[in-house]
C-alpha positions as CSV (number, residue, x, y, z in Angstrom):
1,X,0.0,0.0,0.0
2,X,2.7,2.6,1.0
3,X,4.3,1.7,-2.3
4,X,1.2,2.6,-4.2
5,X,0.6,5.6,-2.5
6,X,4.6,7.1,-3.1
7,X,3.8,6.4,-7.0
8,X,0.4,7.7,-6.7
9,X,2.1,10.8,-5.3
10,X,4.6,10.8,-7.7
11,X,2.0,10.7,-10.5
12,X,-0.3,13.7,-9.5
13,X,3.0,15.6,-9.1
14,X,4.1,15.1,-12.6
15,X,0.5,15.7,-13.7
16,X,0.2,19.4,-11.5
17,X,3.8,20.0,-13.3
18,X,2.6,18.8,-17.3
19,X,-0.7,21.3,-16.5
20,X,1.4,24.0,-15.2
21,X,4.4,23.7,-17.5
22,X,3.2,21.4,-20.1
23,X,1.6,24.1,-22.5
24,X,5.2,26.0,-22.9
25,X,7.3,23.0,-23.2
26,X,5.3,21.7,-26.3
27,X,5.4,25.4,-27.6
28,X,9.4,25.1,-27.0
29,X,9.6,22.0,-28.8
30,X,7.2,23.3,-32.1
31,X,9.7,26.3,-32.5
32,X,13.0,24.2,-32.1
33,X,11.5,21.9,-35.0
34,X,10.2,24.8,-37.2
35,X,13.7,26.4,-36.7
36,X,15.4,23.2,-37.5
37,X,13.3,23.0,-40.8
38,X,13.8,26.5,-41.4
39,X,17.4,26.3,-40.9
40,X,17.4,23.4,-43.6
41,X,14.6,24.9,-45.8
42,X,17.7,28.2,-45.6
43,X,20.7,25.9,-46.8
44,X,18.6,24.0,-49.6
45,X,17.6,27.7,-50.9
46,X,20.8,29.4,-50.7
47,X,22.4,26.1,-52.1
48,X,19.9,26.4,-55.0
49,X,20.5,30.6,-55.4
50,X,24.3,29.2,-55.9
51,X,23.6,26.6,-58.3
52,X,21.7,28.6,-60.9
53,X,24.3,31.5,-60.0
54,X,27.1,29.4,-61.0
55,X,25.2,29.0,-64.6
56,X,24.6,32.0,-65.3
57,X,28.5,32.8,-65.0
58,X,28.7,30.1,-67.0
59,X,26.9,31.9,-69.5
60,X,28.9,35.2,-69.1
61,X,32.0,33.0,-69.2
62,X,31.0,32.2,-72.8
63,X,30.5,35.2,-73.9
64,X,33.2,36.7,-72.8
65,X,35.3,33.7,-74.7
66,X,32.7,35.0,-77.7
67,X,34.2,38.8,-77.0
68,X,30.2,39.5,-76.3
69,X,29.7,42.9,-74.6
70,X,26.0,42.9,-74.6
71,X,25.7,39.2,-73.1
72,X,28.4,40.0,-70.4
73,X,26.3,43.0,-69.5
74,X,23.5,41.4,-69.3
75,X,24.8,38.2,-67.6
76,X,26.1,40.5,-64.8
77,X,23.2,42.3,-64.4
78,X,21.0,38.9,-63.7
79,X,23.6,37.8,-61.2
80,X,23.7,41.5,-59.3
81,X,19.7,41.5,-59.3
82,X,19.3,38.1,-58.2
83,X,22.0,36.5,-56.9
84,X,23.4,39.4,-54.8
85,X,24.9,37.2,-52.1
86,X,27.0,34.9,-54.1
87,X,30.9,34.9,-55.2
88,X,29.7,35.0,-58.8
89,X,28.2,38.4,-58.5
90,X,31.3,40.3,-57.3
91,X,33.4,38.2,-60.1
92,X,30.9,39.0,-62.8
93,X,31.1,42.4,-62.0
94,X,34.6,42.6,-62.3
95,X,34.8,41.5,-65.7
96,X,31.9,44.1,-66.5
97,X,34.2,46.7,-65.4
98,X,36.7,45.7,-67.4
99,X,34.9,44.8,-70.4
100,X,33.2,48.3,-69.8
101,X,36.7,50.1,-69.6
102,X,37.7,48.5,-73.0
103,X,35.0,50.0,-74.9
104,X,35.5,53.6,-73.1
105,X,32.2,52.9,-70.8
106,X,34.4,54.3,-67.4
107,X,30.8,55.4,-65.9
108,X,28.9,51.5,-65.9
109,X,32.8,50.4,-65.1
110,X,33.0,53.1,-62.1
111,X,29.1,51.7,-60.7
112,X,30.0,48.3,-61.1
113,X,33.5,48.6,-59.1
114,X,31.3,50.5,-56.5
115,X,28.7,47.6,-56.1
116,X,31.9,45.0,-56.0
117,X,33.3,47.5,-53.0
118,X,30.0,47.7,-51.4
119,X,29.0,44.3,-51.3
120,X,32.3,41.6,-51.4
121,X,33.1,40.2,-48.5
122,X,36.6,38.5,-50.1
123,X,39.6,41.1,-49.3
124,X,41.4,40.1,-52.4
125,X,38.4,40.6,-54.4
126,X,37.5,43.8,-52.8
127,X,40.9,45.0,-52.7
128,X,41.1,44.1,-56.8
129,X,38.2,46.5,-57.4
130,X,39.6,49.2,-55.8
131,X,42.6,49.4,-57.4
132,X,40.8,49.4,-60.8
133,X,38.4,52.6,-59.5
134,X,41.6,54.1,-58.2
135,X,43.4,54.0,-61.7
136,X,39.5,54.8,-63.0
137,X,39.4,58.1,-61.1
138,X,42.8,59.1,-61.9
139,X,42.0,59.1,-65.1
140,X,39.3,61.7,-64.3
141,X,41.8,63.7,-62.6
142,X,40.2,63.0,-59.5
143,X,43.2,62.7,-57.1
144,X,41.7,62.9,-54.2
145,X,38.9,60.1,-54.3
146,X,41.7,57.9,-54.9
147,X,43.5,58.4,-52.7
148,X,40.3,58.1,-50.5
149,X,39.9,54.6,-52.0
150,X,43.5,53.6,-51.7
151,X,43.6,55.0,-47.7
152,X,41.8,51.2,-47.3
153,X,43.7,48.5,-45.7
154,X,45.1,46.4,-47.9
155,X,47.0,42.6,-48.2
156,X,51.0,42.5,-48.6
157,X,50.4,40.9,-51.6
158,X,48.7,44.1,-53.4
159,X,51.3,46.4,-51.7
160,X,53.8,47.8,-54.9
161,X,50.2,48.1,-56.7
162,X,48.5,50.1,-54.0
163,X,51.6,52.8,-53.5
164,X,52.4,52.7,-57.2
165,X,48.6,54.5,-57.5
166,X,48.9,56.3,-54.4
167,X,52.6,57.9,-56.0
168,X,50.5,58.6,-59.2
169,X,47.7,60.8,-57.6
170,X,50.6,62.3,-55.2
171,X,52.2,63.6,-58.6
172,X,48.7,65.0,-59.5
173,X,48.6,67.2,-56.3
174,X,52.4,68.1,-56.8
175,X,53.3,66.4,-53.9
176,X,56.5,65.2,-55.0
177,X,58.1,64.1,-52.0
178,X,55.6,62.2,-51.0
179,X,54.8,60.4,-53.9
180,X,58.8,59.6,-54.3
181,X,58.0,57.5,-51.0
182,X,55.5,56.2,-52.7
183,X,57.2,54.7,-55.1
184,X,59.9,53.5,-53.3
185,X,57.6,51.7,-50.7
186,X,56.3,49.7,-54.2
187,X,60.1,48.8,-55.6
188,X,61.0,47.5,-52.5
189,X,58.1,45.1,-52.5
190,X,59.2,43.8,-56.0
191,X,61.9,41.7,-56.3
192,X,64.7,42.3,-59.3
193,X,63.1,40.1,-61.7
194,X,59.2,41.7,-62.1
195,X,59.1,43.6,-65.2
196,X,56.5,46.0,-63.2
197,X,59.9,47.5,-61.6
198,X,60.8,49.2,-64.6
199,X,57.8,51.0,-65.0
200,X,58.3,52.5,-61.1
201,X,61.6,53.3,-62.1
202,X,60.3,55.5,-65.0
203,X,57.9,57.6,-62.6
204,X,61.3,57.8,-60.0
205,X,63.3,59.3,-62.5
206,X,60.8,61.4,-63.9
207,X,60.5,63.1,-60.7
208,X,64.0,64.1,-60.7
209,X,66.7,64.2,-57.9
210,X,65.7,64.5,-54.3
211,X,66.0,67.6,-52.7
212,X,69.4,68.4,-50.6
């Protein structure tokens, strides 16, 4: 008897704690399942986004083989409207630029090497695109937005590229000295053999001796 009554007991105790409780752990439960399938439903869509993102730079690919400035345009359009969040966007709008820059088209190069800045989250990548807006702006005569641009931090590997513009828009504000440091920061991360040295030298000499 004493047994049946402990169990007894024990069993209108765990029913006082289902009615007071019971209601908000099966509401706990229903939300860690619908986040579980949401979480899942979320990797099967983004893994779809990428798959048909990957074919339409498939597509661009082709036409830029085909030397196709319309398709490529159009291509990297698609892939900035609705694939956004990939690697192929940034990548497809890279080769816009530079397809754009080819046939004299600096202002859709200069808003696609924006949106590439804006939205990359791959350093290299981002750090690419600014170096091509930098030379861009240059161009314009616009020394002081690339600078702007090329104040960003940057990898070691992109070092000689990033002072070899930054000594180019110090010329354009006369700022000799300082672009002669420029310069030299950019030979010194070159070793004897790149051919890119040469072309540093050029801008070195043409700036004449260093003051006494």
């Amino acid at each position: 008897m004493t047994f049946d009554l402990e169990e007894q007991e024990k069993l209108d105790a765990l029913k006082d704690w289902w009615k007071r409780y019971g209601i908000w752990l099966t509401g706990a439960l229903v939300i860690l399942a619908m986040g579980a399938a949401g979480a899942q439903w979320w990797r099967y869509h983004q893994h779809e986004k990428a798959a048909q993102a990957a074919v339409v730079y498939g597509a661009l690919q082709l036409g830029l083989q085909a030397n196709q400035s319309k398709a490529i345009k159009d291509d990297t359009a698609t892939l900035i409207d609705k694939y956004p969040g990939t690697p192929y966007a940034t990548r497809a709008a890279l080769i816009s630029a530079s397809k754009s820059m080819q046939t004299g088209d600096t202002k859709t190069a200069e808003t696609q090497l924006r949106w590439v800045i804006d939205h990359t989250s791959e350093d290299g990548i981002k750090q690419l695109a600014v170096l091509r807006l930098a030379a861009i702006l240059l161009q314009q005569k616009d020394p002081a937005g690339a600078l702007k641009l090329l104040d960003a931090p940057y990898n070691e590997a992109f070092t000689a590229r990033f002072n070899d513009l930054k000594g180019d828009a110090l010329v354009q504000q006369n700022k000799i000295a300082e672009a002669r440091a420029s310069y030299k920061i950019a030979l010194e991360k070159l070793d004897a053999q790149n051919t890119f040295r040469k072309y540093i030298e050029v801008k070195l000499d043409a700036l004449g001796g260093e003051p006494k």
